[in-house]
DSSP file (Angstrom, degrees, kcal/mol; ACC not computed):
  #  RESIDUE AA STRUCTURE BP1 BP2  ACC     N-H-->O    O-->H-N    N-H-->O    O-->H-N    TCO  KAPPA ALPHA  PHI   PSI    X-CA   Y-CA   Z-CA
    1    1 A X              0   0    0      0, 0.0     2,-0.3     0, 0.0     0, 0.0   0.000 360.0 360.0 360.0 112.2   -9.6   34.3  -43.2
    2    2 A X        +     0   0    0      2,-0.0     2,-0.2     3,-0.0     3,-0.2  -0.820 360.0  39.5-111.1 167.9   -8.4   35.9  -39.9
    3    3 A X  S    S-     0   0    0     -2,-0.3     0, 0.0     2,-0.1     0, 0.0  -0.506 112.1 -41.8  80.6-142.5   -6.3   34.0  -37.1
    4    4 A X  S    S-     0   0    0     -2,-0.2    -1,-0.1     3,-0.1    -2,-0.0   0.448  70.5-104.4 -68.3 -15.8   -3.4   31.4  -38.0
    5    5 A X  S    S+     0   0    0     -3,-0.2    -2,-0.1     2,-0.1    -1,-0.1   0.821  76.7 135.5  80.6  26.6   -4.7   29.4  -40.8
    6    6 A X    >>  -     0   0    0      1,-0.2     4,-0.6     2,-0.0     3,-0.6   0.536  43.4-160.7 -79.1 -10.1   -5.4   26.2  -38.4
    7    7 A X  H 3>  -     0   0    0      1,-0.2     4,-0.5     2,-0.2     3,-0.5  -0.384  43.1 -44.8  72.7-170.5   -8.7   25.4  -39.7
    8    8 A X  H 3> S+     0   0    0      1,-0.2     4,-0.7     2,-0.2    -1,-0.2   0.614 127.1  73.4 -57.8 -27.9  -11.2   23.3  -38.1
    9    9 A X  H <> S+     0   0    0     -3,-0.6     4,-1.9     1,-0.2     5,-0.2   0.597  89.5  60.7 -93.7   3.3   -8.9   21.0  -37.1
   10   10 A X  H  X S+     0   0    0     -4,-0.6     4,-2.2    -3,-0.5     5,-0.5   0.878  99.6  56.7 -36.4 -60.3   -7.4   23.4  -34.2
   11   11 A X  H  < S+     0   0    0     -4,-0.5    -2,-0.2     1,-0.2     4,-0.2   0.691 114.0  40.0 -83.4 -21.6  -10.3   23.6  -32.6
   12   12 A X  H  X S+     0   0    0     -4,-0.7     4,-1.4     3,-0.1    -1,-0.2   0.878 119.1  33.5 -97.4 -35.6  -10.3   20.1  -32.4
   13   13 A X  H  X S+     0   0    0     -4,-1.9     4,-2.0     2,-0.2    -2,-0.2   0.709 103.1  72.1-102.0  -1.5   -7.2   18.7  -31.7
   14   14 A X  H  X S+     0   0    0     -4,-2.2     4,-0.8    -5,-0.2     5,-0.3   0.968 105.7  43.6 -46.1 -50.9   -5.7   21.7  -29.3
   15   15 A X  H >> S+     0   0    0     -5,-0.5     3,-3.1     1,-0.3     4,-2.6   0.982 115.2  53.4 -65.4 -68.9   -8.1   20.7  -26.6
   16   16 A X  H 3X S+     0   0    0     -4,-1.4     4,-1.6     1,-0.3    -1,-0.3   0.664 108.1  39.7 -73.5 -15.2   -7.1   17.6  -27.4
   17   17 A X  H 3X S+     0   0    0     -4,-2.0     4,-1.0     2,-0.2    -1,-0.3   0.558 113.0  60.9-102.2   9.8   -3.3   17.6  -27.2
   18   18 A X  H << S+     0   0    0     -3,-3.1     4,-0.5    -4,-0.8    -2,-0.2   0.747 104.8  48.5 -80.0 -46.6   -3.6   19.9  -24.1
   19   19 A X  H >X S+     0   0    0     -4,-2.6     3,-1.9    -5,-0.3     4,-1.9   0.987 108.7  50.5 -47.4 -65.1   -5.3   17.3  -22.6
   20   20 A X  H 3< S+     0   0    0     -4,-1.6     3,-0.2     1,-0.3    -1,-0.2   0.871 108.2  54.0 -24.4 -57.8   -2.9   14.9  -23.5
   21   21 A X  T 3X S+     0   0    0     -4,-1.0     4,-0.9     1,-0.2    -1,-0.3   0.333 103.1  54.6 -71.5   9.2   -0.2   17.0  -22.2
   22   22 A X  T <4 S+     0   0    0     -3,-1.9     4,-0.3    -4,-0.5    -1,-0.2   0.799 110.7  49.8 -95.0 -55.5   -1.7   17.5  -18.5
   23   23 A X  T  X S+     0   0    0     -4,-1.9     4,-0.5     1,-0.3    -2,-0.2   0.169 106.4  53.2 -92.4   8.0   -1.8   14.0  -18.3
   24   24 A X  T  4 S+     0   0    0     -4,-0.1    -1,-0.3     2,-0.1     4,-0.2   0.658 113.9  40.5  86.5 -86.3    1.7   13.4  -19.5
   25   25 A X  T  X S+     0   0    0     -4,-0.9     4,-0.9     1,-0.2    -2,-0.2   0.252 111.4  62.6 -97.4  26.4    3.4   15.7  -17.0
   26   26 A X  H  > S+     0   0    0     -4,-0.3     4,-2.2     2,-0.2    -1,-0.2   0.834 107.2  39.1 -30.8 -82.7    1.0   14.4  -14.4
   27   27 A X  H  X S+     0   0    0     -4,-0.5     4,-1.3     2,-0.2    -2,-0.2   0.387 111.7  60.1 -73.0   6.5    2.1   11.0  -14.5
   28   28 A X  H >> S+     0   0    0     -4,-0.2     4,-1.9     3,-0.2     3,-0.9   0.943 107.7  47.8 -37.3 -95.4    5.7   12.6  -14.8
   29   29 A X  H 3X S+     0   0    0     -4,-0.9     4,-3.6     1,-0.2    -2,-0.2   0.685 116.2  41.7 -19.2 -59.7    4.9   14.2  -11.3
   30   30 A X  H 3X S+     0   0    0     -4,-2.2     4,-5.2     2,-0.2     5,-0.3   0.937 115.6  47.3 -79.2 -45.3    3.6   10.9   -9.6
   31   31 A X  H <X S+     0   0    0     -4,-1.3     4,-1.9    -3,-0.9     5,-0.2   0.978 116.8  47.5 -55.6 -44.9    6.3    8.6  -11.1
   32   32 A X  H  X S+     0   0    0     -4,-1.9     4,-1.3     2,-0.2    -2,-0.2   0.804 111.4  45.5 -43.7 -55.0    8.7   11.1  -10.0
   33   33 A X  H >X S+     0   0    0     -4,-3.6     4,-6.2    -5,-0.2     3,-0.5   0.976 111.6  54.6 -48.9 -59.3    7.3   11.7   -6.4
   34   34 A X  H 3< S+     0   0    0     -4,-5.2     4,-0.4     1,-0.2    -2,-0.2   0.929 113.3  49.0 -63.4 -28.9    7.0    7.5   -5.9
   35   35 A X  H 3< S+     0   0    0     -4,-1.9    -1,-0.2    -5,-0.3    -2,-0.2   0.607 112.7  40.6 -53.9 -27.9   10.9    7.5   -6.9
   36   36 A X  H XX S+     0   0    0     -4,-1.3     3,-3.8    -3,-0.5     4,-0.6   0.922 109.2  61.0 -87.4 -50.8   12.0    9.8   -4.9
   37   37 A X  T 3< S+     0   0    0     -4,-6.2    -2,-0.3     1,-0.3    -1,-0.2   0.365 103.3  50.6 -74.5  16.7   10.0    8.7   -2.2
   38   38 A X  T 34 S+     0   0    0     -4,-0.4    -1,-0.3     2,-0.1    -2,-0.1   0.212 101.3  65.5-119.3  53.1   11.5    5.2   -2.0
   39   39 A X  T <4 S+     0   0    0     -3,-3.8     3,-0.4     2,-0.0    -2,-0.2   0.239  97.8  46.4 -77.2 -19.5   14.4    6.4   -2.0
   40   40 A X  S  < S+     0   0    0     -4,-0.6    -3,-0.1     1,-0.2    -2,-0.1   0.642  97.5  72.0-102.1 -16.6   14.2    7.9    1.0
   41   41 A X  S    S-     0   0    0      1,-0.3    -1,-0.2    -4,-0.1    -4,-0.1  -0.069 103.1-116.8 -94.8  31.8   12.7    4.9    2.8
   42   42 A X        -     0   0    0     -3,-0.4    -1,-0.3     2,-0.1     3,-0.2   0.391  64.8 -11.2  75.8 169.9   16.0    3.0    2.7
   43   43 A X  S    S-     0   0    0      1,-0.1     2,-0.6    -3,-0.1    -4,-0.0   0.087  75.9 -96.1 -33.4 152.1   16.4   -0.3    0.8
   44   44 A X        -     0   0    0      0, 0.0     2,-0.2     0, 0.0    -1,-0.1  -0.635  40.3-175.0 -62.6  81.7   13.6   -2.5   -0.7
   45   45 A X        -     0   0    0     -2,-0.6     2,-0.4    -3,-0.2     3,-0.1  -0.626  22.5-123.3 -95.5 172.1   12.7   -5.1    1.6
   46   46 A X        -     0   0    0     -2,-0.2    -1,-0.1     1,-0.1     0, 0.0  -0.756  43.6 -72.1 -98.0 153.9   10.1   -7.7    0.3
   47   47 A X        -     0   0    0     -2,-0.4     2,-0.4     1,-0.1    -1,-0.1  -0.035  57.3-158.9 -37.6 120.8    6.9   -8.5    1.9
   48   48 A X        -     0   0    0     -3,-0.1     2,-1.8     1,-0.0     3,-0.1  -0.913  13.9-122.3-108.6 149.2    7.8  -10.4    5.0
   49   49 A X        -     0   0    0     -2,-0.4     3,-0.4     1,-0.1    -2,-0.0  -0.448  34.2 -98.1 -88.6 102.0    5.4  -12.7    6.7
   50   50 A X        -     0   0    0     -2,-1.8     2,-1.1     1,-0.1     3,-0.1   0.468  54.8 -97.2  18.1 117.6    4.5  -12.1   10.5
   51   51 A X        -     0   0    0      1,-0.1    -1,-0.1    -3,-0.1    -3,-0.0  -0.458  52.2 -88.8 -97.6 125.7    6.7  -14.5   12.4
   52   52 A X        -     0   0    0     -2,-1.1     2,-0.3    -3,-0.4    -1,-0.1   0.681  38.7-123.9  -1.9 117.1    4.8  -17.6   13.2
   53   53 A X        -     0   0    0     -3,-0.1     2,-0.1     1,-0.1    -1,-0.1  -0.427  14.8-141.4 -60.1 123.1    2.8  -17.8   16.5
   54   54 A X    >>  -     0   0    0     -2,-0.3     4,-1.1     1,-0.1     3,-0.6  -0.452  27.1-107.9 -83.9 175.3    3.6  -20.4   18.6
   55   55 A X  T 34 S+     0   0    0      1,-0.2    -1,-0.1     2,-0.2    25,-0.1   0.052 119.7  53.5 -87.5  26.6    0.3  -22.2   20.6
   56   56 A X  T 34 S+     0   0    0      3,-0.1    -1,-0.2     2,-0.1     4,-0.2   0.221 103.7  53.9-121.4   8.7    1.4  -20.5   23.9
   57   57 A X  T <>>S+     0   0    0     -3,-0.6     4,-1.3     2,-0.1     5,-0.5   0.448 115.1  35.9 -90.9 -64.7    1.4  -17.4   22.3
   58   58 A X  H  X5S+     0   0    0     -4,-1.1     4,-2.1     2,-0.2     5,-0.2   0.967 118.5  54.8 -60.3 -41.4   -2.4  -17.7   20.9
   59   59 A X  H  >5S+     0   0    0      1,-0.2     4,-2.4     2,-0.2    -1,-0.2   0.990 112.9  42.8 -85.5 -44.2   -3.1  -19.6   24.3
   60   60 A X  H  >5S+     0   0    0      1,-0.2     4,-4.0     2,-0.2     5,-0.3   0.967 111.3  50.7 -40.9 -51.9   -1.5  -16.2   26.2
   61   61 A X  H  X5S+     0   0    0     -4,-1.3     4,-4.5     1,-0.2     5,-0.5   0.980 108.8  58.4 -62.8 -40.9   -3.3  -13.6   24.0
   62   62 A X  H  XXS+     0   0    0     -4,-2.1     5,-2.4    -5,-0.5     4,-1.7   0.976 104.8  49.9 -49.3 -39.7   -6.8  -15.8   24.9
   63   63 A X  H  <5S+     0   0    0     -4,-2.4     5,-0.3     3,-0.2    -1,-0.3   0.824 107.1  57.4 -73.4 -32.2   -6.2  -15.2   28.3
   64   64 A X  H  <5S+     0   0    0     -4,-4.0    -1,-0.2     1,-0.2    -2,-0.2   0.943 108.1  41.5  -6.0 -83.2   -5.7  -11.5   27.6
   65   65 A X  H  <5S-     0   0    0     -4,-4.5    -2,-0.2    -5,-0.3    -1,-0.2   0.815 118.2-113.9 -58.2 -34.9   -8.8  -10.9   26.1
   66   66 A X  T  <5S+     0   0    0     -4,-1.7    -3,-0.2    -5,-0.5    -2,-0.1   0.774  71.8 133.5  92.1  39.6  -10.5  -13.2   28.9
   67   67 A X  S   <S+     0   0    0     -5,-2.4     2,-0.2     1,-0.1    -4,-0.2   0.053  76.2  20.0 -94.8  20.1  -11.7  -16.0   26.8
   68   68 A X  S    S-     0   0    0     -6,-0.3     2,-0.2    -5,-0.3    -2,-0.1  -0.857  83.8-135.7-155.1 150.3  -10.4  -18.6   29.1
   69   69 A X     >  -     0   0    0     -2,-0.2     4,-2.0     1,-0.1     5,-0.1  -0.584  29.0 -82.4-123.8-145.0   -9.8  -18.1   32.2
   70   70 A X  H  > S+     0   0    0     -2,-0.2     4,-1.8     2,-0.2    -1,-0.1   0.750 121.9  50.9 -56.9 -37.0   -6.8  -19.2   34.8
   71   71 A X  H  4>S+     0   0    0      1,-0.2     4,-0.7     2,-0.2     5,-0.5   0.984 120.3  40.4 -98.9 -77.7   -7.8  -22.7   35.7
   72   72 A X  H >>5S+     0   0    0      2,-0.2     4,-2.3     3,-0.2     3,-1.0   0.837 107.8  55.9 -49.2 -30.4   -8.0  -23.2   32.1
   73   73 A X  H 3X5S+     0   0    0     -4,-2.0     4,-2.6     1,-0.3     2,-0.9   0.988 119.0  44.2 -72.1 -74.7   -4.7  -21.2   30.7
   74   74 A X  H 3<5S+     0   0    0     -4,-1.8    -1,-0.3     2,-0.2    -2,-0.2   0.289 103.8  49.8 -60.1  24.5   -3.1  -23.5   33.0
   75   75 A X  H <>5S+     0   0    0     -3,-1.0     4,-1.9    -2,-0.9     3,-0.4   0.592 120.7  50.7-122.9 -52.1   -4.6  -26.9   32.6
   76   76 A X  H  X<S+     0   0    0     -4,-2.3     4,-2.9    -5,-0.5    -2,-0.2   0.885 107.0  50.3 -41.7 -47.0   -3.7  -25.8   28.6
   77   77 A X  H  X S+     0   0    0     -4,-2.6     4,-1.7     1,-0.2    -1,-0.2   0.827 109.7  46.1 -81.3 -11.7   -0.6  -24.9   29.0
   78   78 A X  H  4 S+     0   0    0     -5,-0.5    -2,-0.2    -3,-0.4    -1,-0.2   0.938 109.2  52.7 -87.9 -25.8    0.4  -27.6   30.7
   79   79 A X  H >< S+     0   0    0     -4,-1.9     3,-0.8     1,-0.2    -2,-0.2   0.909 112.4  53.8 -53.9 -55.0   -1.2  -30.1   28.3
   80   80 A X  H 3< S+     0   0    0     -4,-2.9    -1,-0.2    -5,-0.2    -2,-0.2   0.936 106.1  47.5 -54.0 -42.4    0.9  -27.9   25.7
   81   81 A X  T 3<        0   0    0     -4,-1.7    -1,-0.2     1,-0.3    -2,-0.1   0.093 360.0 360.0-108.7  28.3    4.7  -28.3   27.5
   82   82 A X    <         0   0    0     -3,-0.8    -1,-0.3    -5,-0.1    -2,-0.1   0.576 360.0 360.0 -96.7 360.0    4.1  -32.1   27.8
């Protein structure tokens, strides 16, 4: 009997706890990386939501685009500031 004495069961679970270990310090690597990196991105804000659009704000951006035009943005906006 020549090598270590490991048997058969070397040959199967070496690959397999090398594998393991890749993936191990892998996900080491990645928590490590998101941690650091928001740390660096200042405090933790929470998702905030967009602040509300007024309807003269939506009636402005229409007129932007040109999907009304003046004679309408104004007969709207005045209908709005009543």
């Amino acid at each position: 009997m020549m090598g270590w004495g490991g048997g058969w069961y070397a040959m199967i679970f070496g690959p397999l706890f090398m594998i393991l270990l890749l993936a191990v310090l892998v996900a080491v690597v990645v928590l490590l990386v998101r941690w650091l990196g928001g740390l660096t991105q200042g405090s933790y804000q929470p998702h905030q939501s967009p602040p509300a659009r007024t309807p003269l704000d939506i009636l402005k951006e229409r007129f932007a685009r040109g999907e009304i035009d003046k004679v309408e943005f104004e007969d709207r906006r005045r209908v709005l500031g009543e």
